[in-house]
C-alpha positions as CSV (number, residue, x, y, z in Angstrom):
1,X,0.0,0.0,0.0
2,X,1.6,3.4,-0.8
3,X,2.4,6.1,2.1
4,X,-0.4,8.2,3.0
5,X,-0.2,12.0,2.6
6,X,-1.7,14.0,4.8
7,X,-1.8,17.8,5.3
8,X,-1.7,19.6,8.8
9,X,-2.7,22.9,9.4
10,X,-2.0,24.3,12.9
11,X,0.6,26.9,14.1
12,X,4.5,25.9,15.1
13,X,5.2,27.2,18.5
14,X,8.6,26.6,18.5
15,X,8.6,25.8,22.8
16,X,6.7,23.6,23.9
17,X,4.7,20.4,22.8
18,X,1.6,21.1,20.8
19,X,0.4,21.5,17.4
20,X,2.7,21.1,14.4
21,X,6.1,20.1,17.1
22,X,3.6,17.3,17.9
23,X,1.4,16.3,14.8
24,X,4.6,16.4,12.3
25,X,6.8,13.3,14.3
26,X,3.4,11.6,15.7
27,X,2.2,11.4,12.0
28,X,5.7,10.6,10.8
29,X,5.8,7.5,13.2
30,X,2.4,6.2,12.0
31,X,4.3,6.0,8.5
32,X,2.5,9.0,7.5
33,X,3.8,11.5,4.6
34,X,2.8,14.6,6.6
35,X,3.0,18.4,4.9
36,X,3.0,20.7,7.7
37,X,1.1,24.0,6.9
38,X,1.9,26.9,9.7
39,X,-0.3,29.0,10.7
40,X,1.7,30.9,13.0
41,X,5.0,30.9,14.0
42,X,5.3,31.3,18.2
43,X,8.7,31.6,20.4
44,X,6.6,29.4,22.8
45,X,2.9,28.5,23.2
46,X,0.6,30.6,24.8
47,X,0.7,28.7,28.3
48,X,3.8,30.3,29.3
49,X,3.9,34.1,30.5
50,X,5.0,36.0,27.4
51,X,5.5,34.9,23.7
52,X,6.3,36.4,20.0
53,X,3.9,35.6,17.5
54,X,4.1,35.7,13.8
55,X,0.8,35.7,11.5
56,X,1.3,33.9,7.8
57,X,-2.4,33.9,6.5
58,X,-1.0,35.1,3.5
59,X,1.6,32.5,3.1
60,X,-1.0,29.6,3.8
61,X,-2.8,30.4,0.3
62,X,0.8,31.2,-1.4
63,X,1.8,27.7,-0.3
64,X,-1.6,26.2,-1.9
65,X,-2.1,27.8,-4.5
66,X,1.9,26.3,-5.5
67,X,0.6,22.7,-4.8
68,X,-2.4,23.5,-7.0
69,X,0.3,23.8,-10.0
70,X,1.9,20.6,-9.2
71,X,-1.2,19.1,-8.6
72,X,-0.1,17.5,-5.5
73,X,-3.3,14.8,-4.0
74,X,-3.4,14.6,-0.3
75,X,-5.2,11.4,1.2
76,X,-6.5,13.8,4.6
77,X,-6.1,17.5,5.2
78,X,-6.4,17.5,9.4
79,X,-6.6,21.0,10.8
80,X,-5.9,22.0,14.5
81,X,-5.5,25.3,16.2
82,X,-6.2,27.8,13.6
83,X,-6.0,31.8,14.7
84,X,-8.7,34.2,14.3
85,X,-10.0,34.7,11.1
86,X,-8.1,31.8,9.6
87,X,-11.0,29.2,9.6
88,X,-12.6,31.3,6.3
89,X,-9.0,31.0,5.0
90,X,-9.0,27.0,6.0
91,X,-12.4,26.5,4.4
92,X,-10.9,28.0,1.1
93,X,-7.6,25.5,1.3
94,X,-9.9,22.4,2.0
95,X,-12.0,23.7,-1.2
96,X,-8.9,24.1,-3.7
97,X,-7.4,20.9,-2.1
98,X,-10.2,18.2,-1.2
99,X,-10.7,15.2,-3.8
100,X,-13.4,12.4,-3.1
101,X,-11.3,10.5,-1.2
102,X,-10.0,12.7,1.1
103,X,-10.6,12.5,4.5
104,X,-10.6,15.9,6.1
105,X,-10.5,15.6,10.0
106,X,-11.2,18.7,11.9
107,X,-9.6,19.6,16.1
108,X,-11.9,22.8,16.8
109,X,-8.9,23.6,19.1
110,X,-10.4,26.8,20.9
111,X,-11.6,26.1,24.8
112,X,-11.2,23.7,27.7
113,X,-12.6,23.6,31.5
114,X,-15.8,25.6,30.2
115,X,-13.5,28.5,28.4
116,X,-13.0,29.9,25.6
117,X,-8.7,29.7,24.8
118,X,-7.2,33.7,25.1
119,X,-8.1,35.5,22.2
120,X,-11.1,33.9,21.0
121,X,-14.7,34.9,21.1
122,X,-18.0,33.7,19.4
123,X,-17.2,34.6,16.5
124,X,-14.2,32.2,16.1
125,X,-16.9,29.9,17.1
126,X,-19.1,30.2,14.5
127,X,-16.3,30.3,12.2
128,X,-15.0,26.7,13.0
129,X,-18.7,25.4,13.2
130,X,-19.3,26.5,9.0
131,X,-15.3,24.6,8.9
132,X,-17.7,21.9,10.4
133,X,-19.6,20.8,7.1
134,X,-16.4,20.0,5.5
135,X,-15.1,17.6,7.9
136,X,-15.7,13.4,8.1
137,X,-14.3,13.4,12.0
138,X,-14.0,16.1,14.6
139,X,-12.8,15.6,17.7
140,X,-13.8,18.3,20.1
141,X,-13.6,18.2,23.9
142,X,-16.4,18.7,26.3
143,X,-16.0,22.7,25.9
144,X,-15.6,22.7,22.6
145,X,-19.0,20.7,22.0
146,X,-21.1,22.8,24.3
147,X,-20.0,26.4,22.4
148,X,-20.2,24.8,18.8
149,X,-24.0,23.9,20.0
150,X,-24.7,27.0,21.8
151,X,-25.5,25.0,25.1
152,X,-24.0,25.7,28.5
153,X,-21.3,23.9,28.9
154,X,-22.6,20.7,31.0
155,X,-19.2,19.8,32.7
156,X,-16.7,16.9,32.0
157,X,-19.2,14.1,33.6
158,X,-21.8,13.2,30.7
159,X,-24.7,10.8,30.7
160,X,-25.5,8.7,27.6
161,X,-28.5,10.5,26.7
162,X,-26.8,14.0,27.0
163,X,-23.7,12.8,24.9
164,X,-25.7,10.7,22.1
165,X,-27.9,14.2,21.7
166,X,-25.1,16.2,21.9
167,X,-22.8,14.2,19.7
168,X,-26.0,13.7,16.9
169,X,-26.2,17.4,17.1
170,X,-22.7,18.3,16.0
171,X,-23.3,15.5,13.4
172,X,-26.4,17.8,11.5
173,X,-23.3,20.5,10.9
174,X,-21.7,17.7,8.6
175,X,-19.3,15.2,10.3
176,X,-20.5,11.6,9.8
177,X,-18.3,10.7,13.1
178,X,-17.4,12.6,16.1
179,X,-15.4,11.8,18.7
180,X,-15.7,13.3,22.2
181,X,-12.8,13.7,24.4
182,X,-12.2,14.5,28.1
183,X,-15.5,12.7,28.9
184,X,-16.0,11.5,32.4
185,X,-17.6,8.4,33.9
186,X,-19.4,7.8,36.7
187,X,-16.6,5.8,38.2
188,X,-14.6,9.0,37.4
189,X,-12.3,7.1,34.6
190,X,-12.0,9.6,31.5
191,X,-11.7,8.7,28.1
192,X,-14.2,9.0,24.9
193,X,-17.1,8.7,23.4
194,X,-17.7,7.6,19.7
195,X,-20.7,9.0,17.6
196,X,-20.7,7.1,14.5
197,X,-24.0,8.3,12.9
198,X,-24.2,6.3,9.6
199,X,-24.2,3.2,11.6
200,X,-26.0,4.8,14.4
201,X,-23.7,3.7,17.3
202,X,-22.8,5.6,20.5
203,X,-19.3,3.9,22.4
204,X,-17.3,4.9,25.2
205,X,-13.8,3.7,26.1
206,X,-12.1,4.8,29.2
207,X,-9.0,4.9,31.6
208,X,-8.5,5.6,34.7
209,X,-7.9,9.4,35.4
210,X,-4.3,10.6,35.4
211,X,-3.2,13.5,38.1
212,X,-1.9,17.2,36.4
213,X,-2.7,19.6,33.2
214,X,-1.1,18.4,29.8
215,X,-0.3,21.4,27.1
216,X,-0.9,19.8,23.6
217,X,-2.4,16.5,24.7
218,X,-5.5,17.5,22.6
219,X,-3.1,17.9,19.4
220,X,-1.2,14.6,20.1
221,X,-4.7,12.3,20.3
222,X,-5.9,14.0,16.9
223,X,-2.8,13.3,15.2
224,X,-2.3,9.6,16.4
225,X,-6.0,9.2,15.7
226,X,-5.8,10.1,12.2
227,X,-2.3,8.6,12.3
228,X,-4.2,5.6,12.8
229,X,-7.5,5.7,10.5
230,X,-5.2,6.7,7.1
231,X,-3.6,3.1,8.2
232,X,-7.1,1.6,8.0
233,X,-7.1,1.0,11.5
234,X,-11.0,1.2,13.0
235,X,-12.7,4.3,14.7
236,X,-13.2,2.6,17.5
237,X,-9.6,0.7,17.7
238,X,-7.9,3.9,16.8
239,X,-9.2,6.0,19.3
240,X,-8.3,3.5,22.0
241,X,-4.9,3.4,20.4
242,X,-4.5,7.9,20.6
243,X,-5.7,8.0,24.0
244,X,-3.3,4.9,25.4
245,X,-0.5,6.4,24.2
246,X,-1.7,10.0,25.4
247,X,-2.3,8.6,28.1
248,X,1.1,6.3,28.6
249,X,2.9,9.9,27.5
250,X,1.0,11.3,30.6
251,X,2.8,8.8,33.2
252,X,5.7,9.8,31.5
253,X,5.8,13.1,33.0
254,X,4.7,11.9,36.4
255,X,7.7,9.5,36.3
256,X,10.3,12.4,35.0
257,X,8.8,15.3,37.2
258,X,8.0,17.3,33.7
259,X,5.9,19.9,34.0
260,X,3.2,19.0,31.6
261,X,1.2,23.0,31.5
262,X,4.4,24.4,29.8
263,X,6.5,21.4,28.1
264,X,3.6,19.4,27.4
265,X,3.6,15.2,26.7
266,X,6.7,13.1,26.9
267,X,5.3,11.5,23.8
268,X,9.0,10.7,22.5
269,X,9.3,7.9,24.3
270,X,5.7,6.5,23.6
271,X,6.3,6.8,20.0
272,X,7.1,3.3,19.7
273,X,4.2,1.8,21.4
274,X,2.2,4.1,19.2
275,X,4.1,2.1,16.0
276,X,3.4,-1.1,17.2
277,X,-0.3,-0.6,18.0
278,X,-0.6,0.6,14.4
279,X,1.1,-2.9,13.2
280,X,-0.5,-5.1,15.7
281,X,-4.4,-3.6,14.6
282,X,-3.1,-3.8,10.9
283,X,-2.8,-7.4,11.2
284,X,-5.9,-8.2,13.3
285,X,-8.8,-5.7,12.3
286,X,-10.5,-7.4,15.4
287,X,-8.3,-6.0,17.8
């Protein structure tokens, strides 16, 4: 089978894990041809006190509009943090770029804990929610899903009901399947839930919680889920696959001491795990 392309667009904060510094080797590992599109250039994310930031809207259609000469064919476009304004730009890429079998997987990136990320306000909202239509999967957290449906914001600790509605809802914007993260249990485990609505399933799959705050570990599950799905691997199998090994990555930083807020997931040493997953669920789809 020939190596999947896939192109990313999220900024490159040049300190500390998140975005492109994770999507770039995490899609590399799953044997992934991965074009990195920045939307911004940072010093440093934005969890630290002060950082320099560096806007290239303009070079993100410059770039395209080159592979549009080539003719280059990507097999997903996967977006992640995108800064304000740039969604409209996005939606324009994914229209000059998107063939029929491309698989266009969408991180709404903007809010956690019931907040809105610095910066942002409803109208970046809306913005991602018209990206929305475009997309096959999103995978929004808890936040995210309660501003992209105008609800308040319920908390981490959903009940079926709440997430099948909620999760059905988000489907009517355009993605077939959506994927939850951050969800709660009632035994207090965290993990998933996954909305598949063409064949009208609702699962969960969970782990028990993890103590601390992780910078980036959004952007490393999105990229080792659709690491995972352009190697054929399952919905169901590959998010139990992104969140192990964000959540092995997590343990890694208790073990070390890291601070996980500004340096984000010790993935490097989980990329391996991540590999063999891949190859193990390649060889038995029943995994």
């Amino acid at each position: 089978m020939a190596i999947k392309r896939c192109l990313t667009i999220q900024d490159y904060s040049c300190m500390g894990r998140c975005s492109l510094t994770v999507a770039l080797p995490i899609l590399s590992t799953c044997g992934v041809e991965t074009v990195g599109l920045p939307t911004a250039v940072l010093s440093n994310h934005t969890a630290f006190e002060n950082w320099t930031y560096t806007d290239l809207s303009k070079q993100m259609l410059q770039s395209v509009d080159m592979w549009e000469k080539y003719n280059h064919h990507f097999d997903c476009i996967y977006t992640g943090y995108l800064g304000n304004g740039q969604a409209k730009i996005v939606e324009e890429i994914i229209k000059k770029l998107k063939k029929e079998d491309t698989l266009v997987v969408i991180d709404p990136a903007f809010g956690d804990n019931g907040k809105l990320y610095s910066g942002f306000d409803q109208k970046h909202v809306d913005e991602i929610r018209s990206l929305l239509k475009h997309a096959d999967i999103i995978c929004p957290n808890v936040t995210e899903t309660s501003f992209l449906l105008g609800v308040p914001y319920p908390g981490e600790e959903v009940d079926g009901i709440t997430t099948q509605r909620m999760a059905t809802a988000l489907s009517q914007f355009g993605p077939s399947k959506i994927v939850v993260t951050g969800v709660k249990s009632e035994d207090d485990e965290v993990g998933c839930s996954i909305f598949d609505r063409k064949k009208k399933t609702l699962d969960y799959y969970f782990t028990e919680p993890l103590p601390g705050i992780y910078h980036g570990a959004g952007d490393s599950f999105a990229s080792a889920l659709t690491g995972c799905l352009l190697n054929g691997v399952s919905l169901n199998i590959a998010v139990k696959i992104a969140h192990d090994f964000v959540h092995k990555s997590m343990q890694q930083n208790i073990n070390d001491g890291v601070d996980g807020i500004l340096y984000g997931l010790e993935y490097e040493g989980q990329l391996r795990y991540l590999y063999q997953c891949i190859q193990k669920a390649k060889r038995n789809k029943n995994l």
